[in-house]
C-alpha positions as CSV (number, residue, x, y, z in Angstrom):
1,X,101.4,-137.3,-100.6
2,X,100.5,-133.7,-100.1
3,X,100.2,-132.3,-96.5
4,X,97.5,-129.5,-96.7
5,X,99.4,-127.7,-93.5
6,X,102.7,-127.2,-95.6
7,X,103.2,-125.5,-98.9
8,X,105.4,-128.0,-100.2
9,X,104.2,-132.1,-100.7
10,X,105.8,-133.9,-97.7
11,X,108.6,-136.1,-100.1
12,X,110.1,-133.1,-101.8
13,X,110.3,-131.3,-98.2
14,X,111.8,-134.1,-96.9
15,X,114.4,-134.9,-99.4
16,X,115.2,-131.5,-99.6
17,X,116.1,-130.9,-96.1
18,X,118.1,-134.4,-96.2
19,X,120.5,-133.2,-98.4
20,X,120.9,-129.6,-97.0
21,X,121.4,-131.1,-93.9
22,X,123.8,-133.1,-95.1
23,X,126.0,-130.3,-97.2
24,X,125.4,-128.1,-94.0
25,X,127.8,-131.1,-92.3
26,X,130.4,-129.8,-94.2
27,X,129.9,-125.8,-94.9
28,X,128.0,-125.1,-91.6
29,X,124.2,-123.4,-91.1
30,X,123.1,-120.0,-89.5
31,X,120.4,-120.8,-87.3
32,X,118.3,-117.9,-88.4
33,X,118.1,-119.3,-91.7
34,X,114.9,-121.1,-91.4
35,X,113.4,-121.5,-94.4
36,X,114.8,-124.2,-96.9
37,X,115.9,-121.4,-99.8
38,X,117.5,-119.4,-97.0
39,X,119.4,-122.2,-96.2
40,X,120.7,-122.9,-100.0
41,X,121.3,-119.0,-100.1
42,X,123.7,-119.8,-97.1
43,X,125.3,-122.8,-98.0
44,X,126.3,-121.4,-101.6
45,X,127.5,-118.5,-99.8
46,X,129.6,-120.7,-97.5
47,X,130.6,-122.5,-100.2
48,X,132.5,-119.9,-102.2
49,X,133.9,-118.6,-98.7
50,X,135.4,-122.0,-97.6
51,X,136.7,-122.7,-101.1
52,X,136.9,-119.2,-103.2
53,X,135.3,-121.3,-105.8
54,X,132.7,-120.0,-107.9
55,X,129.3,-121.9,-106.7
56,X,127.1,-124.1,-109.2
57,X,123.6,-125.3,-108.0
58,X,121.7,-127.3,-110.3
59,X,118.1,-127.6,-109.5
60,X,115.4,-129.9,-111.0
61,X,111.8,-129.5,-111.2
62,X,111.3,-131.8,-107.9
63,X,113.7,-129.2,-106.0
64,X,112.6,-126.0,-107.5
65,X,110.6,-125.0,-104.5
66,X,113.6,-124.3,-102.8
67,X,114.0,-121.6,-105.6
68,X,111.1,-119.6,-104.0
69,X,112.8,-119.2,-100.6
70,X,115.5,-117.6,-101.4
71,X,116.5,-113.6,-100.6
């Protein structure tokens, strides 16, 4: 189902900002990161802080518009 008012279709948005949400539970969010590829930009930078672990994000076609968000 597409919603004309957002960029994205409503499912991917959705499932999307499920699971940020949900890795943001464990690595924290900056509330001025608004937009759903400012928050992966944040969380894989939170993620190599908490752990000084190199990051690895694997994306799929059905997440690659969070691709387009970030800085």
């Amino acid at each position: 189902m597409f919603n004309h008012t957002r960029k994205y279709p409503v499912g991917i948005q959705t499932f999307s900002e499920i699971r940020l949400a949900i890795m943001e539970k464990d690595y924290g969010r900056d509330e001025t990161e608004v937009s759903p590829g400012m928050r992966l930009a944040g969380l894989i930078q939170r993620a190599w802080q908490k752990t000084g672990r190199q990051t690895v994000v694997i994306i799929d076609e059905y997440d690659a518009p969070l691709l387009n968000g970030i800085p």
